[in-house]
Backbone bond lengths (Angstrom), bond angles and torsions (degrees), N, CA, C in turn:
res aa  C-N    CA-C-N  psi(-1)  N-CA   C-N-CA  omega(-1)  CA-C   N-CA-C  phi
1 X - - - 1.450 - - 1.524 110.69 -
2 X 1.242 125.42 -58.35 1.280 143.09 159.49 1.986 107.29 -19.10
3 X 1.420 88.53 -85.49 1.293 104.80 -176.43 1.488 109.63 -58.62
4 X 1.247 125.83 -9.55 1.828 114.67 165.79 1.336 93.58 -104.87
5 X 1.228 161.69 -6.28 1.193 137.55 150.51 1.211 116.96 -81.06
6 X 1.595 136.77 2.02 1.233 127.92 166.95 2.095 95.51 -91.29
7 X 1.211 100.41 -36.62 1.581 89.85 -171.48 1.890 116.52 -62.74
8 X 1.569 88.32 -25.63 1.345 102.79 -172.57 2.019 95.33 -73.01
9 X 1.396 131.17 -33.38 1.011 147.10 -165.84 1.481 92.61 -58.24
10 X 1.213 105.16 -73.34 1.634 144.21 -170.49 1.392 92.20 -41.77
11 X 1.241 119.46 -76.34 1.736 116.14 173.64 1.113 128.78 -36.82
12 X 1.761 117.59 -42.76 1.516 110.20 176.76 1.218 112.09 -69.47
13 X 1.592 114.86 -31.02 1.604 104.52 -166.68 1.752 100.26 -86.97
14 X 1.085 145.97 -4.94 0.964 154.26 170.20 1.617 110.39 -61.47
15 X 1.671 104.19 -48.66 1.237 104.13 -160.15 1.617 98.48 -80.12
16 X 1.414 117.73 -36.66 1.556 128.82 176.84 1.236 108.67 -41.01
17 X 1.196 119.35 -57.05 1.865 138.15 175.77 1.584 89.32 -40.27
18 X 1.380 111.20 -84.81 1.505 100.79 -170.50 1.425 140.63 -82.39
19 X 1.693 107.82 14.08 1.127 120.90 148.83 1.760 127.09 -65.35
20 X 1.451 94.46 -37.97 1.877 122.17 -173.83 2.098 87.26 -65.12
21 X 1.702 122.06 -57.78 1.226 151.93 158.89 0.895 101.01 8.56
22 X 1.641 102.16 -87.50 1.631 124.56 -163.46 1.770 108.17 -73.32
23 X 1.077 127.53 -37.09 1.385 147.37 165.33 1.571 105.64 -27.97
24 X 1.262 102.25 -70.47 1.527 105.32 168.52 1.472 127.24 -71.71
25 X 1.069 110.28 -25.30 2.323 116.12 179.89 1.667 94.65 -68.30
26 X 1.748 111.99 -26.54 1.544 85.74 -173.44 1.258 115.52 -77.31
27 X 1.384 116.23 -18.41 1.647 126.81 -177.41 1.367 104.57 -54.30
28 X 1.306 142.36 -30.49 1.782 133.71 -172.58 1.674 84.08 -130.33
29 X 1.742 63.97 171.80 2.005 91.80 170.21 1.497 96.60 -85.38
30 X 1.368 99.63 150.97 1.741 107.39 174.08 1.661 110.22 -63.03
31 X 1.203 100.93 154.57 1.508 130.19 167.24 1.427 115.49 -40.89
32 X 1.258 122.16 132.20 1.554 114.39 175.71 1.415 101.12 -85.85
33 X 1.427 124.59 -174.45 1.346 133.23 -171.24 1.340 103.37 -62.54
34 X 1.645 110.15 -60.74 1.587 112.76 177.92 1.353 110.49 -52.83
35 X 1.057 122.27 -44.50 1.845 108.13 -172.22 0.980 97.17 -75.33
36 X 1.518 129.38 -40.69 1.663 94.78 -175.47 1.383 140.07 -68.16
37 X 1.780 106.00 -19.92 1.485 135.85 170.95 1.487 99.36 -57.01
38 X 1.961 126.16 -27.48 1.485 107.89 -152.26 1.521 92.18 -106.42
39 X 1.506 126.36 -29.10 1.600 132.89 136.17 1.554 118.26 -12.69
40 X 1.182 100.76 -81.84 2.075 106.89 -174.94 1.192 109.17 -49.88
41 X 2.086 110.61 -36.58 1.454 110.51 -179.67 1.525 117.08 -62.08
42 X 1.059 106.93 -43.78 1.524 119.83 -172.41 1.910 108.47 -60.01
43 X 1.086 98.44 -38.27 1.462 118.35 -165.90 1.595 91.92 -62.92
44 X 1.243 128.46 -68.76 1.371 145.99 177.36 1.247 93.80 -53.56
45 X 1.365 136.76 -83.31 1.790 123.40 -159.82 1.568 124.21 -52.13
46 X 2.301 104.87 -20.34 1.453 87.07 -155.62 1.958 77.73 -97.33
47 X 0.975 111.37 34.37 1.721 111.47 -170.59 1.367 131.22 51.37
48 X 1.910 98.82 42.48 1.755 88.61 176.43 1.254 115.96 -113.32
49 X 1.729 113.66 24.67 1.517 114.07 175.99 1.378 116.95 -115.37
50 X 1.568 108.58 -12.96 1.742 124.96 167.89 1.860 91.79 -94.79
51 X 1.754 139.19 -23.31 1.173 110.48 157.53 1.796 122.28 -59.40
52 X 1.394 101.44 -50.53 1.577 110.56 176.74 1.742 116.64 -63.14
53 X 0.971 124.51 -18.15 1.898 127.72 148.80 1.608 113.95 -63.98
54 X 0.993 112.94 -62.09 1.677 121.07 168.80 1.709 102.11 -56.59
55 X 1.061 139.20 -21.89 1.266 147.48 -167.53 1.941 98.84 -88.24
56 X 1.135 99.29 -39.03 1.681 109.61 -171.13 1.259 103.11 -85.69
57 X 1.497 116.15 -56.74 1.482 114.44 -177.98 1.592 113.93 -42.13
58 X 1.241 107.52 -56.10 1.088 128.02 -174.35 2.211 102.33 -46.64
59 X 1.031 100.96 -53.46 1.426 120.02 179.50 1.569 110.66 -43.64
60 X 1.520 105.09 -59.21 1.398 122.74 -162.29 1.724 87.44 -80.18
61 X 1.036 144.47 -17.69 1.456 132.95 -179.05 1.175 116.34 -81.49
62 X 1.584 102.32 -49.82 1.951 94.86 155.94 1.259 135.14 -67.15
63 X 1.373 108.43 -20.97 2.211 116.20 155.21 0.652 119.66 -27.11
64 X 1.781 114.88 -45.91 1.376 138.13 -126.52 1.700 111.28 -101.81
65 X 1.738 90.84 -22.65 1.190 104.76 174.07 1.627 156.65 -82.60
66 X 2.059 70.85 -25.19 1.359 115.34 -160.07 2.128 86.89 -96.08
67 X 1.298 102.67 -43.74 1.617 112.00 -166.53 1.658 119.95 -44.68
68 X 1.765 102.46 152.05 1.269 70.34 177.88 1.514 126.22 -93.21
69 X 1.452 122.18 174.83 1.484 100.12 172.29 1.155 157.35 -38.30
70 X 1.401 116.00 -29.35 1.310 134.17 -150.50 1.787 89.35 -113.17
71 X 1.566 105.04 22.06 1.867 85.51 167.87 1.512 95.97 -82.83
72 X 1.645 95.58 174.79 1.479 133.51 -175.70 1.611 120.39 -54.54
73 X 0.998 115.57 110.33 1.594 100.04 179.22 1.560 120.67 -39.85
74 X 1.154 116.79 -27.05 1.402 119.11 -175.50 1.741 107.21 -101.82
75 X 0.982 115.66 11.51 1.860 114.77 -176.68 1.572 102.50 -57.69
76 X 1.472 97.57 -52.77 1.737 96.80 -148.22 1.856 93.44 -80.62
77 X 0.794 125.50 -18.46 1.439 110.54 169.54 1.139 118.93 -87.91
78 X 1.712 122.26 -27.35 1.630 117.94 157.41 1.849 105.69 -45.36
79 X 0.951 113.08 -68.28 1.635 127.45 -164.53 1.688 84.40 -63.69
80 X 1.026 158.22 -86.95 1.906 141.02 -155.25 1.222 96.13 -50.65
81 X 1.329 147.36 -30.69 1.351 143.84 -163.91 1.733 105.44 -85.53
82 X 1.724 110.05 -34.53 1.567 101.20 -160.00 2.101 85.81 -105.05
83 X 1.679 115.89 1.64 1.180 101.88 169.16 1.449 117.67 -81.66
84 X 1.654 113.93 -27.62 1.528 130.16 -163.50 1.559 111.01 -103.15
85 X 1.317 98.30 0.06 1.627 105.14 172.01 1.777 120.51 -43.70
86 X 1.091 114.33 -16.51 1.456 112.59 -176.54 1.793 92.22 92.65
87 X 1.126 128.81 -33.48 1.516 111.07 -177.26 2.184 117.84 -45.16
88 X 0.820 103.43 8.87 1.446 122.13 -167.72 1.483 88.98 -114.82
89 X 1.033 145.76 -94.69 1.352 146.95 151.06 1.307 130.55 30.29
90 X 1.394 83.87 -63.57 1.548 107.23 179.58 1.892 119.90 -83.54
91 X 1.317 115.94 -37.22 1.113 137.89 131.01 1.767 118.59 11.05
92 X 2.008 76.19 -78.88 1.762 97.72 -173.92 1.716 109.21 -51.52
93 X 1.066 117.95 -54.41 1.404 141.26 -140.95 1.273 103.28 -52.31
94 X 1.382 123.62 -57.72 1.494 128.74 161.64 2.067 109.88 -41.57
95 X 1.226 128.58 -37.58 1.202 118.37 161.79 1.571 139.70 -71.26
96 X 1.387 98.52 -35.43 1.389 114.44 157.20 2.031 116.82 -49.02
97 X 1.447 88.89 -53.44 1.217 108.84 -151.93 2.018 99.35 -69.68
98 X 1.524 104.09 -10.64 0.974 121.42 160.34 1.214 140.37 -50.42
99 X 1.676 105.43 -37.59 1.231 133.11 -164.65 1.409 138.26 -118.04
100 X 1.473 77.91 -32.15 2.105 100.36 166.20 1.290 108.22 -128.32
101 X 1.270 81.89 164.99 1.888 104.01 -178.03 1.318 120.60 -92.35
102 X 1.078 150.52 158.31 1.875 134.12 163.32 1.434 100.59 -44.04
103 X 1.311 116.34 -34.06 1.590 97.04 -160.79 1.805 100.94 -74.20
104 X 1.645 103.13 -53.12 1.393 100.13 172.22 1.458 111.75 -42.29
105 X 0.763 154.01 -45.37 1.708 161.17 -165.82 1.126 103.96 -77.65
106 X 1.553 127.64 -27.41 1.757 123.26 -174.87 1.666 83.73 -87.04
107 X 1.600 107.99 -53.06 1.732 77.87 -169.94 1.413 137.20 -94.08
108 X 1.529 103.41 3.35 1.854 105.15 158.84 1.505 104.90 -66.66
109 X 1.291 142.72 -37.82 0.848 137.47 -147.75 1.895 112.47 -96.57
110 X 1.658 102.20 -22.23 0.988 112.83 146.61 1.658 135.04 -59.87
111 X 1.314 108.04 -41.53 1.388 117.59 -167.26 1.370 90.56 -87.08
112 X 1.937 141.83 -17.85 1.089 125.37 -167.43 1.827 96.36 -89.30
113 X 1.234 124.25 9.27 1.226 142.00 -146.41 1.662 100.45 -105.87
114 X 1.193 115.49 -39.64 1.487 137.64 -155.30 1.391 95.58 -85.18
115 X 1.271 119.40 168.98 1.506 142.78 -159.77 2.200 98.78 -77.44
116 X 1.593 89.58 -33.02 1.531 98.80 -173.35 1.365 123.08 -96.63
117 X 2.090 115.46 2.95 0.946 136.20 178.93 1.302 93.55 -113.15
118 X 0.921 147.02 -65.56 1.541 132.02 167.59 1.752 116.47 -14.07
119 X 1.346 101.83 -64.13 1.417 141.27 176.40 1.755 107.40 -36.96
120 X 0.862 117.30 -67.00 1.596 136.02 141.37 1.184 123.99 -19.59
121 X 1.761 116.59 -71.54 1.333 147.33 -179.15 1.944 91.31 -49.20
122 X 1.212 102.99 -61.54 1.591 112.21 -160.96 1.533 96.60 -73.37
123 X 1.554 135.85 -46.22 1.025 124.45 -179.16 1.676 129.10 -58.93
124 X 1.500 119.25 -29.41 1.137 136.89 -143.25 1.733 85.13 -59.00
125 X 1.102 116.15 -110.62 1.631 125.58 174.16 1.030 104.17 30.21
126 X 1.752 114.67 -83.91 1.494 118.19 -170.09 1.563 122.77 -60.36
127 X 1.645 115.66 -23.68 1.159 120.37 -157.77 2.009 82.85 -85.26
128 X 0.902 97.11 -53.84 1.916 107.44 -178.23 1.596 113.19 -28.74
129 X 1.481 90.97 -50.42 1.904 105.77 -170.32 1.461 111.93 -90.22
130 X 1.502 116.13 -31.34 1.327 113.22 164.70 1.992 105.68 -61.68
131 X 1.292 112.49 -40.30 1.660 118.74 -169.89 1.460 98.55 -69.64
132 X 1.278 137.85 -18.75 1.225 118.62 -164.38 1.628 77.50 -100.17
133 X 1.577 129.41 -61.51 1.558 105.06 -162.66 1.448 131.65 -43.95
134 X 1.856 107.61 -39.57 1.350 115.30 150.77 1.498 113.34 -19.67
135 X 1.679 110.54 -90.19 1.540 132.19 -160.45 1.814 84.35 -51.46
136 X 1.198 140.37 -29.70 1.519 124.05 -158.49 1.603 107.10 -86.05
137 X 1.445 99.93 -29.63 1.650 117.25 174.95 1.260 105.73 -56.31
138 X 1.219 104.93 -77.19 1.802 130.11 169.35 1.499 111.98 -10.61
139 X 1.289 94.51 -77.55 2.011 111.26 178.73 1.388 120.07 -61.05
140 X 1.915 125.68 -25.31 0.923 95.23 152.72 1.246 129.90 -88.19
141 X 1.726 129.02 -33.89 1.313 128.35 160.68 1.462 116.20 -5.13
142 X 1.667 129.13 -80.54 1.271 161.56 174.88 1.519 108.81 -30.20
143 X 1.752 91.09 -61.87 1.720 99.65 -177.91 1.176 115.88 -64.69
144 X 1.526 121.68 -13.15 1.857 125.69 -159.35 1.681 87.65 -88.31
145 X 1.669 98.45 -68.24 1.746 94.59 168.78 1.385 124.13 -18.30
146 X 1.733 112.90 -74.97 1.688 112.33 -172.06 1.253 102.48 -50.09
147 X 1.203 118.02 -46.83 1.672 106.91 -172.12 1.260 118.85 -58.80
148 X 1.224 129.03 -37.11 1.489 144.85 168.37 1.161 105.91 -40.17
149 X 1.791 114.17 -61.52 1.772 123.76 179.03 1.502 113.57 -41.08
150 X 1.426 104.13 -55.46 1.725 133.19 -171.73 1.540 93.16 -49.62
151 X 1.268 104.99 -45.49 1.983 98.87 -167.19 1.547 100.69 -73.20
152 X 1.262 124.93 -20.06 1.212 103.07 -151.74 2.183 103.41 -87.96
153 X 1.811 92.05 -25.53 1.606 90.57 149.64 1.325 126.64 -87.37
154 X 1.217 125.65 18.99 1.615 119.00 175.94 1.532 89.84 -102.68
155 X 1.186 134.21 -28.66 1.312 139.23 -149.45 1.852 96.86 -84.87
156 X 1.472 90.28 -56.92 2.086 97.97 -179.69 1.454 106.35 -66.70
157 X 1.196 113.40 -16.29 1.535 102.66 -179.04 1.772 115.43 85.19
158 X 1.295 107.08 22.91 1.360 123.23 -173.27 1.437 109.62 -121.37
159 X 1.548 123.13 51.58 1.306 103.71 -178.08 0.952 79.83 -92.68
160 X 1.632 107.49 154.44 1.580 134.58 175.04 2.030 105.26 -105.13
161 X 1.300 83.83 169.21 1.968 90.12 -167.13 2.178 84.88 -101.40
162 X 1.121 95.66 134.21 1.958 89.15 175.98 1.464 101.90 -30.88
163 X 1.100 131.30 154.34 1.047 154.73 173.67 1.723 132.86 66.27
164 X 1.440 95.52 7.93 1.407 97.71 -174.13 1.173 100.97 -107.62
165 X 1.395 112.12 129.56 2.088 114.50 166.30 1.163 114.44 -48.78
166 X 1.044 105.56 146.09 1.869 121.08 175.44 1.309 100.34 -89.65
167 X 1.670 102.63 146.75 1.406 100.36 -179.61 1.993 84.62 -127.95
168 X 1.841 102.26 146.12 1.383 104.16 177.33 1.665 104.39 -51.55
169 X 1.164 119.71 156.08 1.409 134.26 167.69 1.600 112.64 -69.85
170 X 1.204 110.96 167.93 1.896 106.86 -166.59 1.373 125.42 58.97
171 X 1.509 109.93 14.98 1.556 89.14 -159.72 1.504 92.23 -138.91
């Protein structure tokens, strides 16, 4: 039950993605061969097609958990194989292709090329997961505060409706 309401999950948001997808490919003319070749390149050098593999693996391990027993010995490598197919890839290209030019694409793909785009490439992960624990610290810190504020009109008995002035109490 579980595991068909996550697949069923998985599908809607899947289809949303490439509803949002197609939404944007109609905005330009498609990609010529070369741009799209300098697209996939870019995709691969600046590391967002070994993130989106690590993205699947990751996927199919919690499947894996949720699934029921009696799947196929061969399922979960059919399914990493028909997720990492590049059909996702290809997908992108019309959005990209949205946004940059060949030339932009010759030179991100250059600079992802360089000793300090590598550098980048290799850092991203950690910098991502360290940035979200930050932002997770952050938000609750912040949120404990507002709530603190919030009590101190639930407490006087003065919550106000948005937009109405507060008037001091006793008076």
């Amino acid at each position: 039950m579980i595991f068909s309401l996550f697949f069923r999950g998985a599908a809607c948001g899947l289809v949303s993605v490439f509803m949002v997808l197609g939404l944007h490919a109609q905005d330009t003319a498609p990609a010529d061969a070369a741009k799209s070749a300098a697209i996939k390149e870019f995709l691969t050098v600046s590391g967002t097609k070994q993130a989106m593999d690590q993205m699947v693996d990751q996927m199919i391990g919690q499947m894996k958990q949720m699934a029921p027993q009696n799947m196929p010995g061969d399922f979960w490598e059919k399914a990493s194989q028909r997720l990492k197919s590049g059909e996702l890839l290809e997908l992108l290209v019309p959005v990209y292709n949205q946004y940059y030019s060949t030339e932009d694409l010759q030179g991100l793909i250059a600079f992802y090329k360089t000793p300090l785009g590598k550098k980048m490439v290799a850092s991203m992960p950690n910098i991502m997961r360290e940035s979200y624990e930050v932002g997770n610290q952050w938000g609750q810190k912040v949120g404990m505060e507002l709530m603190g504020e919030m009590s101190k009109y639930q407490d006087q008995g003065a919550a106000q409706t948005p937009g109405t002035p507060s008037t001091p109490s006793g008076k």
